[in-house]
N, C-alpha and C positions, 0 to 999 in steps of 0.2 A: 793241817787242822781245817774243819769243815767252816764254811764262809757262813755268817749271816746270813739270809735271804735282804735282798736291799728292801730298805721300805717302801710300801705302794706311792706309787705316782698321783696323784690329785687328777681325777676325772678330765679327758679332754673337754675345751667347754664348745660345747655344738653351736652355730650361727642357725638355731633355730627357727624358719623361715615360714609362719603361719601360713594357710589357706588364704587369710585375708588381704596378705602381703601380692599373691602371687594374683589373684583375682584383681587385685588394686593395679599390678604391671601391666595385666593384659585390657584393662581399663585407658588404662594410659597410651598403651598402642593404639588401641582404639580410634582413640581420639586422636590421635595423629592422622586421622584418615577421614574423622566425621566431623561436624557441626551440627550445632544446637543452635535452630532459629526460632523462636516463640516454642520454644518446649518441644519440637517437631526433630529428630535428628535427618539431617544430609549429609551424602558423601560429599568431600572436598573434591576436586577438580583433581585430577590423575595428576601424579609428583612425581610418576617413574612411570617409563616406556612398556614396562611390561605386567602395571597396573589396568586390568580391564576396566573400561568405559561403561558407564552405565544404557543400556539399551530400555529404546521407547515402549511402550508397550503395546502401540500399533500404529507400527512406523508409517512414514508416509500417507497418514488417514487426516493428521492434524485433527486427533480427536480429543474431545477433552480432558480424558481421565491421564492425560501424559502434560495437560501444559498448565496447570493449575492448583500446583501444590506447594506453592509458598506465598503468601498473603502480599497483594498490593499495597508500594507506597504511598504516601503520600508526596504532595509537591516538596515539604521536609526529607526525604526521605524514611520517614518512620514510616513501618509496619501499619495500615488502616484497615484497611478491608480483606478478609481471607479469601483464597481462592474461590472457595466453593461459594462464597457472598455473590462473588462477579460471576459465575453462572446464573446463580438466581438471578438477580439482576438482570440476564440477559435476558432469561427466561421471563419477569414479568416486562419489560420494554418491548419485549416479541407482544405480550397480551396486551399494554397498551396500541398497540401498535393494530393488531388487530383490529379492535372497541375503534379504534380511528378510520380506518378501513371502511368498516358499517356504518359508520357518521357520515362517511362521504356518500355510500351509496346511499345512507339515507336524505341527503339533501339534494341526491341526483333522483330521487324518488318524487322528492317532493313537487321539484322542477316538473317532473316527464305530468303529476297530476297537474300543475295549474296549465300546462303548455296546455294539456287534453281540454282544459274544461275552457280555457279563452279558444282553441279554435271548436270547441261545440257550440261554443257562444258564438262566432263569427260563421259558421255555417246557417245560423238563421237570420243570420243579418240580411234585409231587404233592400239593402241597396243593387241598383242597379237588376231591379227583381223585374224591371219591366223590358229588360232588352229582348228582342226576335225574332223568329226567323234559327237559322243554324249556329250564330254567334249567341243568342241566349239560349240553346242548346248548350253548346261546350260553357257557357257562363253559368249554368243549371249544375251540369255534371262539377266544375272548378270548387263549387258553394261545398257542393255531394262530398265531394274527397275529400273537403276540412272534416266533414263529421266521419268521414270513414279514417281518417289520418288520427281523428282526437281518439277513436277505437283502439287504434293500433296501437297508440303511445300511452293509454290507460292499462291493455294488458302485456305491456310493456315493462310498465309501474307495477304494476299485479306479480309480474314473474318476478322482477325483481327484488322485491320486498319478499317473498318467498323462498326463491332458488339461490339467493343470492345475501341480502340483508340476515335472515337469519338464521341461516347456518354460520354467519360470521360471528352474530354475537350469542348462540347459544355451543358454538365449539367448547367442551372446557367450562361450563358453568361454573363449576366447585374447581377450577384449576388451581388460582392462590390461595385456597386453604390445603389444596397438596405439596404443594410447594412448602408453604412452612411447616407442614410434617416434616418436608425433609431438610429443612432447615432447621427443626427442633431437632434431631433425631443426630443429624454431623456437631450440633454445637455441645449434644450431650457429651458426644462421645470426644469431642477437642477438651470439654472439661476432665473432662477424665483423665487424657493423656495429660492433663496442665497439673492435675494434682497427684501423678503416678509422677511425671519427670518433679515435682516439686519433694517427694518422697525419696527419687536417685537423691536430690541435694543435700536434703539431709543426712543419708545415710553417710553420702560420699564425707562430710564436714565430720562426722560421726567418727568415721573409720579415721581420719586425717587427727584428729583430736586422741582418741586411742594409741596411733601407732607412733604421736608425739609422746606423749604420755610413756608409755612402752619407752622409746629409743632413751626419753633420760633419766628411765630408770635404771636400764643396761648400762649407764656410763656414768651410775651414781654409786659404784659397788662399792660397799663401806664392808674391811674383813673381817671388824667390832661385830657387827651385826649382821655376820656371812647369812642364817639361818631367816630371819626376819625380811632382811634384803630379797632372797632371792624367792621369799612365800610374796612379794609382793610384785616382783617379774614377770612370776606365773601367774597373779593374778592379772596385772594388766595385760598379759597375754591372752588370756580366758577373755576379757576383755574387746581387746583386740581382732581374737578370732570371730567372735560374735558380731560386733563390727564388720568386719568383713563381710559374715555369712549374711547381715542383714543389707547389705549394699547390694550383694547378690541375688537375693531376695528382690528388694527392690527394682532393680535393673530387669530382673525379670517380669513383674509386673507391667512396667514400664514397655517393655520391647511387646506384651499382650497386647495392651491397651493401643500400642500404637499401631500393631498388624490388623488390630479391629478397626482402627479407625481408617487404615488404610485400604481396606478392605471394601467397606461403605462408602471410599470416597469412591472408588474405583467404580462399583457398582453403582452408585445414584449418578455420577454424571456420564456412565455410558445412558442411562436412563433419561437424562436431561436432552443427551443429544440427540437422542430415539424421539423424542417429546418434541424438540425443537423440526427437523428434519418432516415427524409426521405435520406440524401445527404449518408449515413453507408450504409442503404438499398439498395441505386444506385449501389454505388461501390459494395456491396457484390453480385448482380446480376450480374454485368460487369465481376465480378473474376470466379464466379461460370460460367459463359460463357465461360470464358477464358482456364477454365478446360474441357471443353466438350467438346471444340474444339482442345484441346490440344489431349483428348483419341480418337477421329475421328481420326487424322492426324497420332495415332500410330494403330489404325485400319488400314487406307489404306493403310499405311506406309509397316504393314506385309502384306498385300494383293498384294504389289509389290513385295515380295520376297518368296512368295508361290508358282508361277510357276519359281523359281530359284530349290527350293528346291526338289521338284517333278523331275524334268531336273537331279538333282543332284543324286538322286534316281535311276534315267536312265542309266547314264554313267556305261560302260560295257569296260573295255579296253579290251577284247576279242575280240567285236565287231567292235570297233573303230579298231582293228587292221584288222579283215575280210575287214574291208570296205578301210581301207586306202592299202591293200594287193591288193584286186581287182582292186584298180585307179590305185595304182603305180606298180605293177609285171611286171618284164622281164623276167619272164617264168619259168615254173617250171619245167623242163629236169635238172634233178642232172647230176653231174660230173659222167664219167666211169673209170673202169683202162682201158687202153691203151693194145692192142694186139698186140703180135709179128709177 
């Protein structure tokens, strides 16, 4: 006799495994290899041998866009100042530093004028205006050289208030209102990564709150209400998946935001140190000026006391005596004795 066919077997039940679920694993891997510091992700520190090391981005330059991208502690160790804060910072301590620079020359200016004007005053001084002979010769020309010496160190002062004073403080006029351009422009964009990674966290609490949801619903199966039960499965699955795909969503913005900001840190403090490098260079030509014109000023300086010296060379008290004999004699008839 022909067999019954056996009755159908009840559907195997599949381990359904959303999009969200597998996105969430590789999330998790992830993070087995990264850190989150002020919202910024880093690689952890290599945890196997044949994990690649992260490389500088111009090794051996110790430039900036490789050593300033995690924010300075505090003496607490809390997070205070961002990297890119402590470049600035460098950048305007370099411009005070400068302004300081020109403060000096300007009081080494001030000095070289009053030096000028007391020995212009001491060149008409009359003292000793009556010596003669070859010694008030060279004591004529000594007077001469204070006013040719006060010359010297007058445009002395002249250059240097010029070639020197202000090019130091006009370098960079409008410099810190550039600077916090670019300091408005890095903290835009750190805002942005703070509220794109604050966007990962919720999505991430999002997806975790669903896929709890989901899992007790799965292992709440009631076979009173097979039909109602598993309309609610799928919902929280729908759920679920959405969940996910908004984590992903998220994560992706977040990894945007963050290649843009890393992108602008890269570029403004190669910038900064372009800035810094040219502002070393200014100054160190303004100094090396400052020396040139310093060995001028002891060039002419002995050039005024070369015809003293010569002069001095000259003096003859023999002669100064011939000649002051000749202006002043009352006669040269010596005394006699007397005859009886």
């Amino acid at each position: 006799p022909s067999q019954s066919p056996p009755p159908p077997s009840p559907p195997p039940r599949v381990l359904w495994k959303p999009l969200s679920l597998v996105s969430h694993s590789l999330e998790f891997i992830s993070q087995l290899f990264c850190i989150q510091i002020n919202c910024v992700t880093f690689p952890l520190p290599s945890v196997t041998p044949d994990q690649p090391e992260q490389q500088l981005l111009k090794p051996n330059e110790w430039s900036y866009c490789d050593y300033f991208w995690t924010d300075k502690k505090d003496p607490q160790g809390t997070p205070s100042v961002g990297g890119f804060e402590v470049l600035l910072q460098k950048q305007l301590k370099g411009k005070q530093m400068q302004k300081e620079m020109a403060e000096f020359v300007r009081e080494r200016i001030k000095i070289e004028d009053e030096y000028s004007k007391n020995l212009s005053k001491l060149s008409q001084s009359p003292l000793a205006a009556q010596e003669e002979g070859t010694l008030g010769e060279a004591w004529a020309q000594l007077k001469r050289s204070c006013h040719d010496e006060a010359e010297v160190h007058l445009k002395f002062s002249n250059k240097l208030q010029c070639e020197v004073e202000k090019p130091l403080l006009t370098f960079r006029d409008n410099f810190k209102k550039e600077l916090k351009k670019y300091d408005h422009h890095i903290i835009d964009l750190r805002k942005q990564l703070a509220s794109r990674y604050a966007g990962v966290e919720k999505a991430r609490k999002a997806l975790a709150d669903r896929q709890k949801d989901l899992e007790v619903k799965t292992q709440q199966l009631d076979i009173k209400h097979m039909n109602k039960h598993e309309e609610d499965i799928k919902k929280a699955r729908r759920k679920s998946t959405q969940a996910g795909d908004d984590l992903m969503h998220n994560v992706d913005l977040y990894n945007r935001a963050q290649s843009k900001w890393f992108e602008e840190m890269v570029t403004t403090s190669l910038e900064l140190e372009r800035l810094e490098v040219e502002r070393v260079e200014m100054i160190r030509q303004n100094l090396r000026q400052y020396t040139t014109l310093r060995h001028e000023t002891d060039m002419f300086n002995q050039s005024t006391v070369e015809p003293v010296d010569q002069l001095l060379q000259s003096v003859d008290p023999a002669k100064d005596r011939e000649l002051w004999v000749q202006e002043h004699k009352t006669g040269d008839l010596r005394p006699v004795d007397m005859d009886i």
